[in-house]
DSSP file (Angstrom, degrees, kcal/mol; ACC not computed):
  #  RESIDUE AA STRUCTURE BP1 BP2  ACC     N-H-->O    O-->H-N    N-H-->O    O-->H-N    TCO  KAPPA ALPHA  PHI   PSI    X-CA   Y-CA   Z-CA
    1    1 A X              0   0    0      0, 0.0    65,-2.5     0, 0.0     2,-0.2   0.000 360.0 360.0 360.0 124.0  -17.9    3.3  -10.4
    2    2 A X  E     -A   65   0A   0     63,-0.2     2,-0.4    64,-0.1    63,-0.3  -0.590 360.0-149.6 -71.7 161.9  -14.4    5.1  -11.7
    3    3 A X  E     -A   64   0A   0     61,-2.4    61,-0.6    -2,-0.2     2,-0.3  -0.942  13.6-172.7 -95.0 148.5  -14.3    8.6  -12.0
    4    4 A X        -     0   0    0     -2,-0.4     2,-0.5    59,-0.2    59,-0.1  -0.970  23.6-140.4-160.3 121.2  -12.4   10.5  -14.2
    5    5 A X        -     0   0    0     57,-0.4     4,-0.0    -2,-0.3    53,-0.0  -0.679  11.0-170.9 -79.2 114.8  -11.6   14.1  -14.9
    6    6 A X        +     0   0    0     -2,-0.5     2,-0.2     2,-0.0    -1,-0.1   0.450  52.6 102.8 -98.0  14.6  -11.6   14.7  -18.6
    7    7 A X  S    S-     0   0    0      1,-0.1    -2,-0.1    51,-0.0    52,-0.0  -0.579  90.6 -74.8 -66.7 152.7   -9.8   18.8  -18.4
    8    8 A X        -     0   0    0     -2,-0.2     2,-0.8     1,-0.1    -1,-0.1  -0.215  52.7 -96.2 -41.5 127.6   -6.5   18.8  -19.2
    9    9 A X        -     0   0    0     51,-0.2    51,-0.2    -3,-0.1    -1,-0.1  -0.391  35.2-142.9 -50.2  94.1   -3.7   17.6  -16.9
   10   10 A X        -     0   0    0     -2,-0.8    49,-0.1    49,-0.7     3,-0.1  -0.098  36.5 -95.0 -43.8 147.2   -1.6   20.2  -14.5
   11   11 A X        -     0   0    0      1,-0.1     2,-0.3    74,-0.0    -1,-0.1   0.081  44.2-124.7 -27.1 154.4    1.3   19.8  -14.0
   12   12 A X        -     0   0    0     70,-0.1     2,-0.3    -3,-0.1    -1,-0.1  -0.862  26.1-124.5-121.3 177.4    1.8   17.8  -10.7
   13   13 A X    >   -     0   0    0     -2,-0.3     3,-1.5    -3,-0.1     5,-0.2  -0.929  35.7 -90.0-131.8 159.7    4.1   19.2   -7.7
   14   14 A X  T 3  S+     0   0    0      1,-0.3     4,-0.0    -2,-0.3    -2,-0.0   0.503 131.6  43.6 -63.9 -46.2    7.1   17.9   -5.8
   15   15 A X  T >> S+     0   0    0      2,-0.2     3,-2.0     3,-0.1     4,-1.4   0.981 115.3  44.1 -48.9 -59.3    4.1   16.3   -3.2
   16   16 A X  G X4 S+     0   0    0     -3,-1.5     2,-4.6     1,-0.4     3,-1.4   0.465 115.7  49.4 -66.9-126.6    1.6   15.0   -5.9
   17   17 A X  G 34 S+     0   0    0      1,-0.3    -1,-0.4     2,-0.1    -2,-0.2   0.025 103.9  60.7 -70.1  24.9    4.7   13.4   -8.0
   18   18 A X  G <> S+     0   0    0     -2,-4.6     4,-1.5    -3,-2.0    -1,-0.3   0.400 114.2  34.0-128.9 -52.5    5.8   12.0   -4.7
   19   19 A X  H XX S+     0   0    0     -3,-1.4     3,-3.6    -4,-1.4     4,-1.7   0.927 109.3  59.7 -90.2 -64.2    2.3   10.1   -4.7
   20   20 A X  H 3> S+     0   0    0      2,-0.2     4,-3.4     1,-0.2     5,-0.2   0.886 107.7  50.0 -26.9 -45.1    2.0    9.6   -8.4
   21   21 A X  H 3> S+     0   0    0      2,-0.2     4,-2.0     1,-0.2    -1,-0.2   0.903 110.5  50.7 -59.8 -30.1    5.7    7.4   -7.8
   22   22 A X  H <X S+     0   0    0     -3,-3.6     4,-1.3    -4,-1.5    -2,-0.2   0.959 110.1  50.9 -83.6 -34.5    3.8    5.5   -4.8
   23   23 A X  H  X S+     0   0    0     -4,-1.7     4,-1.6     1,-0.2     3,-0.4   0.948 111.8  53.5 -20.9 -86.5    1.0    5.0   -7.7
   24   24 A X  H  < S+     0   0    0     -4,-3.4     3,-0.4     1,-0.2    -1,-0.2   0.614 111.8  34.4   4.3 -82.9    3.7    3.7   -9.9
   25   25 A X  H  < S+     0   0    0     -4,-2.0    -1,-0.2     1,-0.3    -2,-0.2   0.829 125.1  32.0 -75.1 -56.2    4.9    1.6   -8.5
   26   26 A X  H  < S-     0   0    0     -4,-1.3    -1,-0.3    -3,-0.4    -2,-0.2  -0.052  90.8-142.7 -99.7  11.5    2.8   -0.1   -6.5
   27   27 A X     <  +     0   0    0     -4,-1.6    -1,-0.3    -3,-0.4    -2,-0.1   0.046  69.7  20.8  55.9-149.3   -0.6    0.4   -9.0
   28   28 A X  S    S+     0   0    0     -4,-0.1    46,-0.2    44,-0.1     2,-0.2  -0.279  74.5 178.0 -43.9 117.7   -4.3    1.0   -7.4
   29   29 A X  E     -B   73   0A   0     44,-1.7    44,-2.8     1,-0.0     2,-0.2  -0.829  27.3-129.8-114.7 162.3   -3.8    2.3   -3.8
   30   30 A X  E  >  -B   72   0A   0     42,-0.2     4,-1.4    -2,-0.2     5,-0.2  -0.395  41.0-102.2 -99.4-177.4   -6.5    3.3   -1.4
   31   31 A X  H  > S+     0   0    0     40,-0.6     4,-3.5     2,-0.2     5,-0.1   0.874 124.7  60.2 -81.7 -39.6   -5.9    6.8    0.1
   32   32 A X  H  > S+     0   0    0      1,-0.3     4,-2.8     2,-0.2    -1,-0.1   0.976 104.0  56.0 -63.0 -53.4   -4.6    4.4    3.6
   33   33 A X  H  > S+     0   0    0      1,-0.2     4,-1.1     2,-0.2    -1,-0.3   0.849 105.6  39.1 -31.4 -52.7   -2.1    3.0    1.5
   34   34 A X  H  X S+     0   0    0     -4,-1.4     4,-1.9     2,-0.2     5,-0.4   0.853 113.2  58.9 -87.2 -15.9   -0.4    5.6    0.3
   35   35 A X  H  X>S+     0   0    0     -4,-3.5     4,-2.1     2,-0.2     5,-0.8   0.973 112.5  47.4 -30.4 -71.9   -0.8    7.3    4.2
   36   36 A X  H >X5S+     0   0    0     -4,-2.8     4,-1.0     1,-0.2     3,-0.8   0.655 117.8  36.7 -50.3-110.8    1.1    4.1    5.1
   37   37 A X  H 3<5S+     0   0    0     -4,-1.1    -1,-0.2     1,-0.3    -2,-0.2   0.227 132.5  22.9 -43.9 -53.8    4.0    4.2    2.1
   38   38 A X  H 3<5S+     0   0    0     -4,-1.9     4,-0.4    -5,-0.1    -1,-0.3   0.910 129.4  27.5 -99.1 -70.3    4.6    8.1    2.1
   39   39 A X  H X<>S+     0   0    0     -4,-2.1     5,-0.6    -3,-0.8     3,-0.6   0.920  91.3  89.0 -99.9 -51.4    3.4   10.0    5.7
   40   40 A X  G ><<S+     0   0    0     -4,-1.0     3,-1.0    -5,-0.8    -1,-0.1   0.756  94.8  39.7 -18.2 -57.7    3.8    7.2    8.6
   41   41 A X  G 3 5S+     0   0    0      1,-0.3    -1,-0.2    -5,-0.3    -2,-0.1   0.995 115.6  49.2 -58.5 -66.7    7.3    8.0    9.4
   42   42 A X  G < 5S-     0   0    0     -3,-0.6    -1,-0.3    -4,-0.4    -2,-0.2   0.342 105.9-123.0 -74.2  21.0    7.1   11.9    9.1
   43   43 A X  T < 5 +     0   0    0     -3,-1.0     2,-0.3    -4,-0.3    -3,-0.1   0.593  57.8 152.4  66.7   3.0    4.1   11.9   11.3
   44   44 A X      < -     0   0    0     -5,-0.6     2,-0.3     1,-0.1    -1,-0.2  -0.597  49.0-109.6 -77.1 140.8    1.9   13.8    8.5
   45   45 A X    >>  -     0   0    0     -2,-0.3     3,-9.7    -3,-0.1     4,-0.8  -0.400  15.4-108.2 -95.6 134.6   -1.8   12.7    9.2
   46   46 A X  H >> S+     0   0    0      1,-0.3     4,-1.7    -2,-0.3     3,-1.2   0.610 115.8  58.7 -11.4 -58.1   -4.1   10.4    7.2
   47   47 A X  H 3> S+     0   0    0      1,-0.2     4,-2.3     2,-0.2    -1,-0.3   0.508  99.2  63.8 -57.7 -22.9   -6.6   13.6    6.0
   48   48 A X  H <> S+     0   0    0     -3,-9.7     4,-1.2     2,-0.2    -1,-0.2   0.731 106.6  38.3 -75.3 -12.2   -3.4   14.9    4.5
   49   49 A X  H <X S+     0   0    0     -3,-1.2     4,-2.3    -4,-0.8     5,-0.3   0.859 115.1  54.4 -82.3 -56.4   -3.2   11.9    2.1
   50   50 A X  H  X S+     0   0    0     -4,-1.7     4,-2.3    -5,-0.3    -2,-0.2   0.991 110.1  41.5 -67.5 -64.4   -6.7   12.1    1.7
   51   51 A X  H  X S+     0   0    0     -4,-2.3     4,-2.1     2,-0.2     5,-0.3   0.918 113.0  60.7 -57.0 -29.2   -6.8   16.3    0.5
   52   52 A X  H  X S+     0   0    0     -4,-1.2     4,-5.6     1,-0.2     5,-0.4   0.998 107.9  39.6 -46.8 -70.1   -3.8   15.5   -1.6
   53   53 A X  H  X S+     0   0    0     -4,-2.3     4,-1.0     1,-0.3    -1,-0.2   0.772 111.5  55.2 -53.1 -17.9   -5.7   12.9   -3.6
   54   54 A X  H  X S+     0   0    0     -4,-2.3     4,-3.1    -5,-0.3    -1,-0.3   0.845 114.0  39.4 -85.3 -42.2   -8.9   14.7   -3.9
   55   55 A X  H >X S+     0   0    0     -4,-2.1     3,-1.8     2,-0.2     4,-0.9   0.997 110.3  61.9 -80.4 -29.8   -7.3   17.8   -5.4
   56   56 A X  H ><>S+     0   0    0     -4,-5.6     5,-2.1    -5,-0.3     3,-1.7   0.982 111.2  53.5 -46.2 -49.5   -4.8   15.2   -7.7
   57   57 A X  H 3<5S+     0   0    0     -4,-1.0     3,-0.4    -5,-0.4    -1,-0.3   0.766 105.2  39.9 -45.1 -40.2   -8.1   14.4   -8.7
   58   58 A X  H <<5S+     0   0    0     -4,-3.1    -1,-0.3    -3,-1.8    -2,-0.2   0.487 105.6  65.2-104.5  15.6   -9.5   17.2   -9.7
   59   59 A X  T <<5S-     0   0    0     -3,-1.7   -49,-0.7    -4,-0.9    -2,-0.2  -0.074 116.4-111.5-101.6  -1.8   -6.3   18.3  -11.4
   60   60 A X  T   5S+     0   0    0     -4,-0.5    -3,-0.2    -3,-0.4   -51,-0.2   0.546  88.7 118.0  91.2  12.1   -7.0   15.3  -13.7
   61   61 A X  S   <S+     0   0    0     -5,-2.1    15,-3.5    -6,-0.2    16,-0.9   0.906  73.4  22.2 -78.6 -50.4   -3.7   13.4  -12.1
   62   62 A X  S    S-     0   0    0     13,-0.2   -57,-0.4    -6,-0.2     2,-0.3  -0.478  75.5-131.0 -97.2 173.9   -5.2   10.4  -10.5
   63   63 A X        -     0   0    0     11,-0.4    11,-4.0   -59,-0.1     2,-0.2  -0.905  17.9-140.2-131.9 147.9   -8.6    8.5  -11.2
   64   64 A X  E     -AC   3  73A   0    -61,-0.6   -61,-2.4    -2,-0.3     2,-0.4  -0.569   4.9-155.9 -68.3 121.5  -11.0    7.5   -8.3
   65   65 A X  E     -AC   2  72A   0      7,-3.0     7,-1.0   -63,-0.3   -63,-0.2  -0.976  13.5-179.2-102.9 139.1  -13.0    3.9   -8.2
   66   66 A X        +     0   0    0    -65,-2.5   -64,-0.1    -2,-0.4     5,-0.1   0.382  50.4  98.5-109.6  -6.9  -15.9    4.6   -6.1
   67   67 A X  S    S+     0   0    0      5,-0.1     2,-0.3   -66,-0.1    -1,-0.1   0.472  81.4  51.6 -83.5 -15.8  -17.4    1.2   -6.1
   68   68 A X  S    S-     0   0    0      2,-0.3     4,-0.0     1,-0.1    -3,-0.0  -0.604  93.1-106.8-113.0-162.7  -16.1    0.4   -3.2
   69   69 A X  S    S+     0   0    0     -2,-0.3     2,-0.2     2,-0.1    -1,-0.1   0.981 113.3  52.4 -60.9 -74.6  -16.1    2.1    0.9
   70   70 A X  S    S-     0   0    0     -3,-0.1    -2,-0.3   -40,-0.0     2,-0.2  -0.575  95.5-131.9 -70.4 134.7  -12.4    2.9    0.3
   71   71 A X        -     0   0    0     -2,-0.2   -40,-0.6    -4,-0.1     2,-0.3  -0.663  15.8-148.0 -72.1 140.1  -11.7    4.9   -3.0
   72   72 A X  E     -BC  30  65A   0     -7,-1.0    -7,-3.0    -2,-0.2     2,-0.5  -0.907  12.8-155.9-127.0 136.9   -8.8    3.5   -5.0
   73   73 A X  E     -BC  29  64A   0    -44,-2.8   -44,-1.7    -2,-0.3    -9,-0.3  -0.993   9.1-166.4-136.5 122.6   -7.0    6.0   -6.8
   74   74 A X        -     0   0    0    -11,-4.0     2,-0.4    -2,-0.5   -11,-0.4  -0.588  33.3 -92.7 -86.3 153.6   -4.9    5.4   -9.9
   75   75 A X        -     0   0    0     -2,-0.2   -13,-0.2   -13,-0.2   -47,-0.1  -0.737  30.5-169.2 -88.1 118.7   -2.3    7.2  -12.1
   76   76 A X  S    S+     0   0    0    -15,-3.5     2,-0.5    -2,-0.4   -14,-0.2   0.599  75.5  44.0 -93.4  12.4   -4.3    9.0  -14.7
   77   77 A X  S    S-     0   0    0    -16,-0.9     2,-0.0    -3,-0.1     5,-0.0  -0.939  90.9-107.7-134.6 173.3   -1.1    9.6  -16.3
   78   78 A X     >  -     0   0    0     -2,-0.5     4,-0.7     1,-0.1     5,-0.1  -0.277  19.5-127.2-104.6-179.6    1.9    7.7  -17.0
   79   79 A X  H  > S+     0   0    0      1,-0.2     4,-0.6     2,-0.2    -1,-0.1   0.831 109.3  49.4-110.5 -28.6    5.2    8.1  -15.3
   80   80 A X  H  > S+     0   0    0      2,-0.2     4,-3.5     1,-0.2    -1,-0.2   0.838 111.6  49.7 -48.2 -40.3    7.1    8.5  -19.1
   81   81 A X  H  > S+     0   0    0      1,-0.3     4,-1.0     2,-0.2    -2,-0.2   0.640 110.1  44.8 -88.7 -15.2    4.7   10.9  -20.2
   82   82 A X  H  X S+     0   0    0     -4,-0.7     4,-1.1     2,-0.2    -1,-0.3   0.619 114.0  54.2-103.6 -17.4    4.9   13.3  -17.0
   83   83 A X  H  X S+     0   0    0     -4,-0.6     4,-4.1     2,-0.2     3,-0.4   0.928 106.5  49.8 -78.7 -51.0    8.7   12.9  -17.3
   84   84 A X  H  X S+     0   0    0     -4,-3.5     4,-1.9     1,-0.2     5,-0.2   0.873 109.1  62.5 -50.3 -32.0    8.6   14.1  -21.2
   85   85 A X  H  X S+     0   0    0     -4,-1.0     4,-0.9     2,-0.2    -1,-0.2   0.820 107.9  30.5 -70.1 -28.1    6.7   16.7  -19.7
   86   86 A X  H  X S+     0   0    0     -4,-1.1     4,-3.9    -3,-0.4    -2,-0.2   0.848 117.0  57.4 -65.5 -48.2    9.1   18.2  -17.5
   87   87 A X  H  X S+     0   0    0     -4,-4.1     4,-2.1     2,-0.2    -2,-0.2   0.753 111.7  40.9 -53.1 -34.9   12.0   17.4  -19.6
   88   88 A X  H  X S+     0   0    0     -4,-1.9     4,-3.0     2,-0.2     5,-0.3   0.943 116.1  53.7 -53.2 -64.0   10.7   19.2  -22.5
   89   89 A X  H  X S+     0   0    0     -4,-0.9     4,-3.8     1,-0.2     5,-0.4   0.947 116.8  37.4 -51.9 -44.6    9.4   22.1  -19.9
   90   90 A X  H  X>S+     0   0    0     -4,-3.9     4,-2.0     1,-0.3     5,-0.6   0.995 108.3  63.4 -91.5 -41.1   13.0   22.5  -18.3
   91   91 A X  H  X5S+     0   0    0     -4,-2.1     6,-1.3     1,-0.2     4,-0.6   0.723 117.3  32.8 -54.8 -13.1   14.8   22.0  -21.9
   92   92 A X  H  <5S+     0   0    0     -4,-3.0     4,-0.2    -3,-0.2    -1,-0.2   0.827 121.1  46.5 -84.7 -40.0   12.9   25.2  -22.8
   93   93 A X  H  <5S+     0   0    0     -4,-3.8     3,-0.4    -5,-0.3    -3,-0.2   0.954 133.0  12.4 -77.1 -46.7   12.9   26.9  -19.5
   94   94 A X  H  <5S+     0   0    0     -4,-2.0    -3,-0.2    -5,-0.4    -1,-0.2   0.521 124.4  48.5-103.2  -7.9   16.9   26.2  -18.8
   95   95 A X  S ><<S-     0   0    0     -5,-0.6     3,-3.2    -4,-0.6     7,-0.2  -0.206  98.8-114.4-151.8  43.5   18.6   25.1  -21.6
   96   96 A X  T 3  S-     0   0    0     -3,-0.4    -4,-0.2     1,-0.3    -5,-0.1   0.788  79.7 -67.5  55.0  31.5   17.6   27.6  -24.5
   97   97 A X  T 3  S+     0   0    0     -6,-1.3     2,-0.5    -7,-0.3    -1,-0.3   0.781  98.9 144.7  32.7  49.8   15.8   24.1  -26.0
   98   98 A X    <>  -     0   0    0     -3,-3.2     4,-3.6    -7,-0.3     5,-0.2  -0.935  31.5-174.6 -93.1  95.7   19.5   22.5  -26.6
   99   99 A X  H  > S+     0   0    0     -2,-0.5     4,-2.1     1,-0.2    -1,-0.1   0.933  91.5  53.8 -60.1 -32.8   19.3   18.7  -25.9
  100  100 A X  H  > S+     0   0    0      1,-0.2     4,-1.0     2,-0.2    -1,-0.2   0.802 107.5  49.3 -78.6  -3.4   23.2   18.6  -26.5
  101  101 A X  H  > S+     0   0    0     -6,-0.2     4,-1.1     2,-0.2    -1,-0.2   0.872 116.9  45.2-102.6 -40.1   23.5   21.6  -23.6
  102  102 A X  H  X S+     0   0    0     -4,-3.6     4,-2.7    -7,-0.2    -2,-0.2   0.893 117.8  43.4 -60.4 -28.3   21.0   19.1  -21.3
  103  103 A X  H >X S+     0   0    0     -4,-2.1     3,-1.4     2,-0.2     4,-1.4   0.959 118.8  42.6 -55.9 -92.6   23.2   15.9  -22.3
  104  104 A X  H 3X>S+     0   0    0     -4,-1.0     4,-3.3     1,-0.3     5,-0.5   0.652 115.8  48.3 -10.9 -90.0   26.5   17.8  -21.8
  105  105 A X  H 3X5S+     0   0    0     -4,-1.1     4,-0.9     1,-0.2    -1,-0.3   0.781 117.0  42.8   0.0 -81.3   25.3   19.5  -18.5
  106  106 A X  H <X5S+     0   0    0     -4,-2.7     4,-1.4    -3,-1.4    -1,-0.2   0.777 116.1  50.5 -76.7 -26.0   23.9   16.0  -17.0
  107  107 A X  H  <5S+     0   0    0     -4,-1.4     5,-0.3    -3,-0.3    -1,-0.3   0.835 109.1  44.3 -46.1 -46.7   26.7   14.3  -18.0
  108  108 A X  H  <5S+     0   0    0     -4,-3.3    -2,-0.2    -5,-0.2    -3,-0.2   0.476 117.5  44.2 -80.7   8.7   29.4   16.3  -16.8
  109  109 A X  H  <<S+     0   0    0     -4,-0.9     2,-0.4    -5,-0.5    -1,-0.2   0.769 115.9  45.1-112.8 -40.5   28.0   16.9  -13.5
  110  110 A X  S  < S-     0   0    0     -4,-1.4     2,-0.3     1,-0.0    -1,-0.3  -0.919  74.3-129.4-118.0 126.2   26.6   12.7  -12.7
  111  111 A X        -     0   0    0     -2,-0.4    -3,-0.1     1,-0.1    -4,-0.1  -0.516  21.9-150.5 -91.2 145.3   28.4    9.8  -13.2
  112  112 A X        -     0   0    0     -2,-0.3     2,-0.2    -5,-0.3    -1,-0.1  -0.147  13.4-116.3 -80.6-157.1   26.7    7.4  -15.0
  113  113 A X    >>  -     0   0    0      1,-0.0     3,-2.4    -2,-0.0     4,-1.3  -0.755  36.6-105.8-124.5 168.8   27.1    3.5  -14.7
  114  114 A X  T 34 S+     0   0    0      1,-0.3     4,-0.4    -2,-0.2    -2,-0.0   0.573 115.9  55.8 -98.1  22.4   28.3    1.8  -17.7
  115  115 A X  T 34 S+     0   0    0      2,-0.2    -1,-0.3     3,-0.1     4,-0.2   0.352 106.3  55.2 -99.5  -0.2   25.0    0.2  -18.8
  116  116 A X  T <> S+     0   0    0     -3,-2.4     4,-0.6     2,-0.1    -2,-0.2   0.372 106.2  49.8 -95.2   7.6   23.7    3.6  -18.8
  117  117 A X  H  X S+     0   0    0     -4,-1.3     4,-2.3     2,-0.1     5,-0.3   0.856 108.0  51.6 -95.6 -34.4   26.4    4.4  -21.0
  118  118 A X  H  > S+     0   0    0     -4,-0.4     4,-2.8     2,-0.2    -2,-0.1   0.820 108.4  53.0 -68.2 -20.2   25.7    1.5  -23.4
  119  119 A X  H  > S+     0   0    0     -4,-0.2     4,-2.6     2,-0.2     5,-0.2   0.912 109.4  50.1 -94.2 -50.6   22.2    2.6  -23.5
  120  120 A X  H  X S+     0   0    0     -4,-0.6     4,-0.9     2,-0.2    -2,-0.2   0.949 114.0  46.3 -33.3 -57.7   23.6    6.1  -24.5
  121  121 A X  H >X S+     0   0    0     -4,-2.3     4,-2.4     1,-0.2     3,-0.8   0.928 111.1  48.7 -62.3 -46.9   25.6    4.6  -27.1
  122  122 A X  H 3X S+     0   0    0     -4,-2.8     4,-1.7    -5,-0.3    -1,-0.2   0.918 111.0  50.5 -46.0 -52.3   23.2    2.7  -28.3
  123  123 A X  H 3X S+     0   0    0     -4,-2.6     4,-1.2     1,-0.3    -1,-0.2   0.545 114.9  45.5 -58.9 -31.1   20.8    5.6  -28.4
  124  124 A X  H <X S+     0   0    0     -4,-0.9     4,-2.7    -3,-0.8    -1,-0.3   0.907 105.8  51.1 -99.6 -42.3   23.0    7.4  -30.0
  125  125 A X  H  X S+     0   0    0     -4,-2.4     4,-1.9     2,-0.2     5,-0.3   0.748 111.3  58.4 -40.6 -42.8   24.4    5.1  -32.8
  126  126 A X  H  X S+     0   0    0     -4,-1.7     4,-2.1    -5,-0.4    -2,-0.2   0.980 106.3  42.7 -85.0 -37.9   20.6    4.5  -33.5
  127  127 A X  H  X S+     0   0    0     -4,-1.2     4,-2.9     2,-0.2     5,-0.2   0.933 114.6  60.7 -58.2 -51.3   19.9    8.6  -34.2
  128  128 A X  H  < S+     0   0    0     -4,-2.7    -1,-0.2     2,-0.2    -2,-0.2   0.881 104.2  37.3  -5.2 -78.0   23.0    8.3  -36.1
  129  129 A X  H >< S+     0   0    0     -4,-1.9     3,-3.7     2,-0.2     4,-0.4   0.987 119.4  58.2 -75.6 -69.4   22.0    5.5  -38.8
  130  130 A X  H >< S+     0   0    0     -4,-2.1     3,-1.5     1,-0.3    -2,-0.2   0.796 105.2  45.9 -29.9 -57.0   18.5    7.6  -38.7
  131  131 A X  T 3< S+     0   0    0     -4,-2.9    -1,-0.3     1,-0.3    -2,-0.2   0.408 113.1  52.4 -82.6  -0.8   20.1   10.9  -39.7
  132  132 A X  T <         0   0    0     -3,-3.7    -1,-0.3    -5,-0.2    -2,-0.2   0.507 360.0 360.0 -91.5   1.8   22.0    9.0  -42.3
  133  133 A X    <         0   0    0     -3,-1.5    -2,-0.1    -4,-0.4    -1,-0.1  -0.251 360.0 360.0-150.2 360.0   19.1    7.6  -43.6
């Protein structure tokens, strides 16, 4: 049996999006998994894996299958949509809700690579032709 928390989704923090990435990436993990992927090294202990994922859970972040001995815990949200969510949140909080003042900003400070510049161009050529439209 899954479980699923149907309140609205929090916001996750820098831990919880840390496990949501081993989600990601790696889909349905048991609580041992992500122990393994994330805490092994830094010596943080199994039952820390474990209360993370119970409260992601009840913060509507992950879903639980229950159907077997180990709980397998999914991302109940997707890794675009929690990205729009911050990016929206910090283009309001930090940048007076100016995409060109985030652009500008992330540009002049990180270089890209130049297939993220074609993807720019592209992106940008295509809003172009829109807004001529």
């Amino acid at each position: 049996m899954t479980s699923v928390r149907t309140k609205s989704v929090a916001r996750p923090t820098e831990a919880e999006l840390a496990i949501l990435q081993v989600l990601w990436e790696h889909g349905a993990c048991t609580v041992r998994d992500v122990h393994e992927v994330l805490h092994r090294r830094d010596g943080t202990g199994y039952t820390t894996a474990l209360k993370q994922l119970q409260i992601m859970f009840d913060k509507g972040l992950v879903e639980r299958d229950e159907s077997q001995r180990a709980h397998v815990y999914r991302a109940a949200v997707t890794k675009e949509r929690t990205q729009k969510r911050f990016l929206s949140d910090m283009l309001q909080r930090v940048f007076d809700g100016s995409p060109s003042r985030l652009v500008l900003q992330a540009l002049g400070d990180h270089k890209a690579s130049r297939e993220e510049l074609d993807e720019i161009r592209a992106l940008l050529n295509r809003l172009d032709k829109d807004a001529g439209q």
